[in-house]
BASETI-952344 format. One line per field, with one value per residue (C-alpha): residue number from 1; residue in three letters; x, y, z. Coordinates in steps of 0.5 Angstrom, whole numbers, plus 2048, in hexadecimal, padded with zeros to 3 digits. Layout:
<rs>
n: NUM|...
res: ALA|...
east: X|...
north: Y|...
up: Z|...
</rs>
This chain:
<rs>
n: 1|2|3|4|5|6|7|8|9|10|11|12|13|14|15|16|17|18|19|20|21|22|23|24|25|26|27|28|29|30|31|32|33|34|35|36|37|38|39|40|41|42|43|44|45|46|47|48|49|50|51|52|53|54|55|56|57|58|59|60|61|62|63|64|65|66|67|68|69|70|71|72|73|74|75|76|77|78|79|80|81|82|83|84|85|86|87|88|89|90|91|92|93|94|95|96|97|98|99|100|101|102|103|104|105|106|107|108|109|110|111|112|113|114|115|116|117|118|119|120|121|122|123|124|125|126|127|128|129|130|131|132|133|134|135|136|137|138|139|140|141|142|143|144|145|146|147|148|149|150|151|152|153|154|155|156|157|158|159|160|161|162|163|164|165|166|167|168|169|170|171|172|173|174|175|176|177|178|179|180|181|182|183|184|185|186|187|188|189|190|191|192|193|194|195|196|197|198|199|200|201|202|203|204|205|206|207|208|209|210|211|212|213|214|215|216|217|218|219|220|221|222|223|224|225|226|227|228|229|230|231|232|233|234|235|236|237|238|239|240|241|242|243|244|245|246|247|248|249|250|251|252|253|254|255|256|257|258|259|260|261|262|263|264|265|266|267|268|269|270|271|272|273|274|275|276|277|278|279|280|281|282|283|284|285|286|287|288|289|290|291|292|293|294|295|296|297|298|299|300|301|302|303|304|305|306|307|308|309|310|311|312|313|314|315|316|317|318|319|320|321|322|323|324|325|326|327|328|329|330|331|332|333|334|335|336|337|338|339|340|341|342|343|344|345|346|347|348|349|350|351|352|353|354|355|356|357|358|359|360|361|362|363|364|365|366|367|368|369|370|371|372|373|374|375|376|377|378|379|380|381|382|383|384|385|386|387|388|389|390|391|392|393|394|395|396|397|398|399
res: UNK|UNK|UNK|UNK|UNK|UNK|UNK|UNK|UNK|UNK|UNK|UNK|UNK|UNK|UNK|UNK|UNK|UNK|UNK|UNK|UNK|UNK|UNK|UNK|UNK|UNK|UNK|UNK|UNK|UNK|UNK|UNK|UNK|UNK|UNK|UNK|UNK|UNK|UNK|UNK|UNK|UNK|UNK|UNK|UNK|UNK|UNK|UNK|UNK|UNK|UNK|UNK|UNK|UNK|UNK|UNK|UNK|UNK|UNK|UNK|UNK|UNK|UNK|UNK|UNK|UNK|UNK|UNK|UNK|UNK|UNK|UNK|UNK|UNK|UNK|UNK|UNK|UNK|UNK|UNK|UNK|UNK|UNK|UNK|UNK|UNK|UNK|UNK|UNK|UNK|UNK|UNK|UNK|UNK|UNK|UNK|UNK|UNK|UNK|UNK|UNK|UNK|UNK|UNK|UNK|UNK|UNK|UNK|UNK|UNK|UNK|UNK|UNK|UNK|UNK|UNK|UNK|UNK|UNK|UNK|UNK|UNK|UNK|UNK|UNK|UNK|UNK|UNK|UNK|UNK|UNK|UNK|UNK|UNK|UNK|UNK|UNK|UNK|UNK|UNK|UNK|UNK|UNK|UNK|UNK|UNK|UNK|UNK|UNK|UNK|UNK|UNK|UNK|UNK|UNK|UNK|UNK|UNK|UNK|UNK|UNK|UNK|UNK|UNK|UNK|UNK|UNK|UNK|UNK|UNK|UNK|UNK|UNK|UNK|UNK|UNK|UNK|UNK|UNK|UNK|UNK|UNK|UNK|UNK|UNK|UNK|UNK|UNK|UNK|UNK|UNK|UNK|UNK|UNK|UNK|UNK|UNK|UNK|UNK|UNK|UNK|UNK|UNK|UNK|UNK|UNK|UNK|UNK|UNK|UNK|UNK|UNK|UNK|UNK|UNK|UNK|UNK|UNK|UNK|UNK|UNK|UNK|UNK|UNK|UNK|UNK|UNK|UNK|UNK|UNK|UNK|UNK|UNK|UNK|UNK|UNK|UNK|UNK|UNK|UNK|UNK|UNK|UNK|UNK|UNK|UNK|UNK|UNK|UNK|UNK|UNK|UNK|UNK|UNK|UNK|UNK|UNK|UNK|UNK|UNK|UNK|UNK|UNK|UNK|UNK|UNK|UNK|UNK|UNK|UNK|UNK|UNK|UNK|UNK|UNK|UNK|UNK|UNK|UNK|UNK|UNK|UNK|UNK|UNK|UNK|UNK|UNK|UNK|UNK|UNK|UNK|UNK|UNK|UNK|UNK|UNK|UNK|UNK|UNK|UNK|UNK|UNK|UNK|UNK|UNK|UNK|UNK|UNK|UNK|UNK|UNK|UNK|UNK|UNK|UNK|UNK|UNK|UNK|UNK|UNK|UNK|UNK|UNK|UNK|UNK|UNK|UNK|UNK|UNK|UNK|UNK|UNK|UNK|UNK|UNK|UNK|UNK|UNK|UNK|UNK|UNK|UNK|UNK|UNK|UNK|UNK|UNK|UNK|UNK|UNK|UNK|UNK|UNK|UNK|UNK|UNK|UNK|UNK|UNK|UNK|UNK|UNK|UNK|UNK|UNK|UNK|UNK|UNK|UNK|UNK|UNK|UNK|UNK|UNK|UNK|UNK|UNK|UNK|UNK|UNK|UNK|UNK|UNK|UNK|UNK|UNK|UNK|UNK|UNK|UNK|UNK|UNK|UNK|UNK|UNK|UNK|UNK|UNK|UNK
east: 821|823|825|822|825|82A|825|81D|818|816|812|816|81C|822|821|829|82A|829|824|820|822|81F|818|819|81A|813|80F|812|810|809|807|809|804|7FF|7FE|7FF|7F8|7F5|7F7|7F7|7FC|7F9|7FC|7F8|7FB|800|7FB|7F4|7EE|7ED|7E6|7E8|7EA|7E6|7E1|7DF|7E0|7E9|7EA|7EF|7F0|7F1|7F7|7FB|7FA|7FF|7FB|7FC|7F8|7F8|7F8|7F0|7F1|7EE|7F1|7F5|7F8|7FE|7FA|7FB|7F7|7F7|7F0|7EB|7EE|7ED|7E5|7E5|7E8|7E4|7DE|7DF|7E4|7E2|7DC|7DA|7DF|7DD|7DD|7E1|7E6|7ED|7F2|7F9|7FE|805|805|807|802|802|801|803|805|806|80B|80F|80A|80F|80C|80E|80A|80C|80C|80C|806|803|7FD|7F6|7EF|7EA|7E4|7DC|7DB|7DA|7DA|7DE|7E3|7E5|7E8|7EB|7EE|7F0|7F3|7F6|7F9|7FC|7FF|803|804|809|80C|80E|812|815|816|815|810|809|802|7FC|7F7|7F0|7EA|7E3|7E1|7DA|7DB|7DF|7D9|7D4|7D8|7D8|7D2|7CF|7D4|7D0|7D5|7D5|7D9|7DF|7E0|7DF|7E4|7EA|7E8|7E9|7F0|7F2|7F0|7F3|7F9|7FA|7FA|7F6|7F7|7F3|7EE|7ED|7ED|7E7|7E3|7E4|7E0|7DB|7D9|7DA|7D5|7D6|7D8|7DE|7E0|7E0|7E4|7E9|7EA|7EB|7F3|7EF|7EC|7F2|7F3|7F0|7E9|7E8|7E7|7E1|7DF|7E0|7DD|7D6|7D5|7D5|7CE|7CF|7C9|7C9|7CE|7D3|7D0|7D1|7D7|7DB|7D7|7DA|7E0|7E1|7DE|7E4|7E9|7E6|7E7|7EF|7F1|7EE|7F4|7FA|7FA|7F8|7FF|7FF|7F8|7F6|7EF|7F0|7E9|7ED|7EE|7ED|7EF|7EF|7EC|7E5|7E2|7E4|7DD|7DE|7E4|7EC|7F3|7F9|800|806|80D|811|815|810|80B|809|804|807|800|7F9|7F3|7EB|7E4|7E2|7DA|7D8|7DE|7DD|7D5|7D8|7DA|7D4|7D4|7D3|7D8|7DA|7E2|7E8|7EF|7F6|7FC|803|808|80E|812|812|812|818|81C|81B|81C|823|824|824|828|822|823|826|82C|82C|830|835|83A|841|844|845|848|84D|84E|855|854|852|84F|849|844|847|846|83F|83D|840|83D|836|839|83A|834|82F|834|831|836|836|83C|83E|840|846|846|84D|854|858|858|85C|856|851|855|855|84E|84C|851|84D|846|848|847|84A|84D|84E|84F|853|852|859|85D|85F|857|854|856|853|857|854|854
north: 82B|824|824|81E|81F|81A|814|812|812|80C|807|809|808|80A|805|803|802|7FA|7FB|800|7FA|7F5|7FA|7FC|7F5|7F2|7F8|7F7|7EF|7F0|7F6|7F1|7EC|7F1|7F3|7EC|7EB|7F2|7F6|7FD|802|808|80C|80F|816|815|81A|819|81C|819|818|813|80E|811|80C|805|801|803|801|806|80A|812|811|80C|811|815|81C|823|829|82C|833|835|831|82A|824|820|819|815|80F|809|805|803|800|806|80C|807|805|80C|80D|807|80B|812|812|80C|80B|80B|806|7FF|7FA|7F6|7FB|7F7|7FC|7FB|800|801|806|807|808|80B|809|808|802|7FF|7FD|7F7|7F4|7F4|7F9|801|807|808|802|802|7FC|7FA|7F7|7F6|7F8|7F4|7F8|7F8|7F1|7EB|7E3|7DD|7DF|7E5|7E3|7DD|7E1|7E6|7E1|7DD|7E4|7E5|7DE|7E0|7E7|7E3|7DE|7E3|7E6|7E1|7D9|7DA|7D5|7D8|7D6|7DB|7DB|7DC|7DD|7E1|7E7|7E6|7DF|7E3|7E9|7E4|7E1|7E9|7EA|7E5|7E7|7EC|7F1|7F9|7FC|7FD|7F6|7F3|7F7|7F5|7EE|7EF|7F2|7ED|7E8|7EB|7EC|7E5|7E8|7E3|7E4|7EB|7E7|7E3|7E8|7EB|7E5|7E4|7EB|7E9|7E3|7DB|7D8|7D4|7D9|7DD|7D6|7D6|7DC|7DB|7D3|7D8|7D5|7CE|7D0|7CF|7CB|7C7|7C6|7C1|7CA|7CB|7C4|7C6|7CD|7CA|7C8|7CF|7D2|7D7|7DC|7DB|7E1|7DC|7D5|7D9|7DC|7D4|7D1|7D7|7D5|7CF|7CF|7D4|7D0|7CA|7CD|7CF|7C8|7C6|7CB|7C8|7CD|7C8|7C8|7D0|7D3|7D1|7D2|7D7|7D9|7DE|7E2|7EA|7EF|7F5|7FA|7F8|7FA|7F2|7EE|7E8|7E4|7E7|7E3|7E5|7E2|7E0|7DE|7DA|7DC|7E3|7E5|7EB|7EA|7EB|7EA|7ED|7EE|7EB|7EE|7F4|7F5|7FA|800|803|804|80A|80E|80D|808|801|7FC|7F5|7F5|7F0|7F1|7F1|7F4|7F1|7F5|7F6|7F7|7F1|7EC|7F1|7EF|7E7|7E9|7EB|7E6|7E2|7E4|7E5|7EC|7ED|7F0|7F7|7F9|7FE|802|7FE|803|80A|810|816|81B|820|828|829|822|824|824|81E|81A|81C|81A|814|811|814|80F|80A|809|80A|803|801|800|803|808|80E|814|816|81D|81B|820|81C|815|812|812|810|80A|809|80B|806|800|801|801|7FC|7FF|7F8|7FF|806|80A|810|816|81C|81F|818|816|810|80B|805|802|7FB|7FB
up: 821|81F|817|814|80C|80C|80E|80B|80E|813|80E|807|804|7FE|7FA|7F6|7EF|7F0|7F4|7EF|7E9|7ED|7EE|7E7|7E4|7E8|7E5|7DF|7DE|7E2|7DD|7D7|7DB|7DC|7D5|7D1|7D5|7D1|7D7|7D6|7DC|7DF|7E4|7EA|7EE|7F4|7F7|7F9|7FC|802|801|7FB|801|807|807|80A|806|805|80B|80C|814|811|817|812|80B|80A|80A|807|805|7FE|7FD|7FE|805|803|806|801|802|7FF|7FC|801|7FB|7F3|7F3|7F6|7F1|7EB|7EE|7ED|7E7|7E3|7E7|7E5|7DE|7DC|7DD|7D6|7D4|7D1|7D7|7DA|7DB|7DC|7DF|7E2|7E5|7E9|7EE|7F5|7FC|802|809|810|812|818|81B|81A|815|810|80B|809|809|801|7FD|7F6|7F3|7EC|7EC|7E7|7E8|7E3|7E3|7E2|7E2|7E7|7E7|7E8|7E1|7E3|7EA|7E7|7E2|7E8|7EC|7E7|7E5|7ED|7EB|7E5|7E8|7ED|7E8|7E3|7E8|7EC|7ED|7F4|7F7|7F9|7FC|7FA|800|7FE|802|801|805|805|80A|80F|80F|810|816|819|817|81C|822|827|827|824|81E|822|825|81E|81B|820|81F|817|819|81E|819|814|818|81A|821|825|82C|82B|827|82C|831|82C|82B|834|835|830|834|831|82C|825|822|826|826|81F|81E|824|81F|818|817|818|811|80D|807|800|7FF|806|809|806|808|80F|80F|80C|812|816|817|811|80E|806|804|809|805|7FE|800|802|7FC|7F7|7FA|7F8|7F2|7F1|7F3|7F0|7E9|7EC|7ED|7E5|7E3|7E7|7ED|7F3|7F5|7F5|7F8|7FF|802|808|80C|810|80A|80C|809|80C|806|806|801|7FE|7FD|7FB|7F9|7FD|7FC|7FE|7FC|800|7FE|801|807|807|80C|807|802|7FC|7F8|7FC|7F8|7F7|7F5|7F6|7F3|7F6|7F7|7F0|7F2|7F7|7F1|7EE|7E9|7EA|7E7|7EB|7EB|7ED|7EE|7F1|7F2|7F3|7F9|7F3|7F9|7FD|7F6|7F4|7F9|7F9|7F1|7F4|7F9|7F4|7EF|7EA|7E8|7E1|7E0|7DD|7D7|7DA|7D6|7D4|7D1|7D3|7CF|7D0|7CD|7CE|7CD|7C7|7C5|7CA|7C5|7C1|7C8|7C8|7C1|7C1|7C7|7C3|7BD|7C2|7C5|7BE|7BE|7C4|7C8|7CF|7D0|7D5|7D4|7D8|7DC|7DF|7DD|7DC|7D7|7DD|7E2|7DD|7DC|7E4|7E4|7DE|7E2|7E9|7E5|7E2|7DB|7D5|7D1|7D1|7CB|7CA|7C5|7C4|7C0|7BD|7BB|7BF|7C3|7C6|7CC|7CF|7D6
</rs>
């Protein structure tokens, strides 16, 4: 059998030291963002019943969850999603609570991705849930929220794509195809993959409507879109979508942010419990959102309370990495000097790096023999001094 104990699994990965830094550094500014806009931070279980996420709505396939089975033999999953644990959450434990809820977290998910889409099985998110209420307010707060989530973190340039999920479920509705048909359309569109798309739309049988989704990436751009899309032969939940719209990004241009959000009619997502409003962001020279998320009034009802919500998540690793690219992470404080101690003057050494550090300076205790090879050592590490404790008391030697 072969062994496997020197490598991780395909679609994971170690994160090292700068690499950590850069994930923690993120959080850290997103956490501090989150909780100046009266955020509270909540943590859901690495493990779920799969029942949490066996529904419609998640849009979640049981073959891409990483499964298990708890001791009574009940089926369990790695959570492959933030969102769906909290509606459960805010639905059961929260249920009393004064209204809206606003929540954030920091948390790694779990899903089988395919391959080369650029995304790992195990990705480390941060996001907010604001819950229990509904309007245009709200998502602005939310959207305006996604913008500052980015900009806190990075100067990178980015576009924030925003699109309505009730325009896209108004032009399915309409096609003549079963539930099947329907979901691979969502999943090409989403995938931006429009030769299978096409393909799709060609089984269907031509008219306006198959035109319209086969021209989705023409509906691409400012307030001219929704202009063009007035047009299509819409129902009143497509009309009411477009116009909702509109007002939205109508209200985005007063604040400044014209040149950041851009209108996208082909905006799926491949969770479908969103309802009205979805946005995904993009930094500049990434094909991987670093920013996903949208409303989703009719989730939490599942779990047995009713409360319209709207949120997003931030993939930290994808916006780490730019962070470092860029050479936007802080320096951390390291130890600059280190502390030997001879035989004898072990304790000595101890104690005194304890007095060191409740100075505030960062220091290291030396667990080498020999004064000789801590001073190697502190060279190679690049330690500004070592300090030296004997028989002849204590000695500071700059290196």
């Amino acid at each position: 059998m072969k062994n496997y104990s020197k490598i991780t699994p395909e679609g994971t990965k170690d994160y090292l030291s700068m690499e950590s830094r850069a994930i923690r550094c993120a959080e850290k500014r997103l956490s501090s963002l989150f909780k100046s806009k009266g955020y509270e931070k909540v943590m859901t279980p690495t493990v779920e019943f799969f029942d949490v996420f066996n529904r419609e709505s998640s849009g979640y396939s049981p073959e891409n969850l990483y499964s298990l089975t708890d001791s009574y033999g009940r089926l369990l999953v790695l959570r492959p999603d933030s969102t769906l644990p909290i509606a459960r959450m805010a639905a059961t434990r929260l249920q009393n609570g004064v209204l809206p809820l606003r929540l954030y977290y920091s948390q790694n998910v779990f899903l089988r991705q395919k391959n080369l889409t650029g995304r790992s099985d195990e990705a480390p998110q941060s996001g907010i849930e604001l819950m229990g209420i509904g309007g245009l307010r709200a998502d602005l707060e939310v959207i305006t929220t996604a913008v500052e989530a980015i900009e806190c973190c990075t100067a990178a340039d980015f576009k924030l794509e925003i699109g309505h999920a009730g325009f896209f479920k108004d032009l399915c509705g309409k096609l003549n195809a079963d539930d099947d048909t329907v979901g691979a359309i969502y999943d090409c569109v989403e995938s931006r993959n429009f030769v299978s798309l096409n393909n799709i739309l060609d089984s269907i049988g031509k008219s306006d409507i198959t035109e319209c989704i086969r021209n989705l990436p023409r509906y691409f751009g400012g307030i001219e879109v929704i202009e063009k899309a007035e047009k299509i032969g819409l129902d009143n939940e497509g009309k009411e979508s477009l116009k909702y719209l509109a007002k939205l990004y109508t209200q985005l241009e007063k604040i400044g942010l014209a040149n950041k959000v851009i209108i996208d009619l082909s905006l799926v997502n491949r969770t479908n419990y969103y309802t009205g409003i979805i946005f995904k962001g993009y930094l500049q020279g990434s094909g991987v959102p670093v920013v996903s998320g949208g409303r989703y009034d009719l989730l939490s009802r599942e779990f047995g309370k009713d409360m319209p919500s709207t949120g997003f998540g931030v993939e930290t690793g994808v916006l780490a990495s730019v962070m470092l690219s860029r050479n936007e992470v802080e320096k951390e404080d390291y130890p600059q000097v280190i502390v030997w101690g001879d035989d004898g003057y072990i304790t000595n050494a101890l104690e005194y790096s304890n007095t060191l550090r409740n100075r505030g300076i960062f220091c290291e205790i030396s667990d080498f023999a020999t004064a000789q090879e801590t001073r190697e050592y502190a060279k190679s590490k690049g330690f500004a001094s070592v300090c030296i404790i004997d028989e002849n008391g204590m000695s500071e030697e700059k290196l």
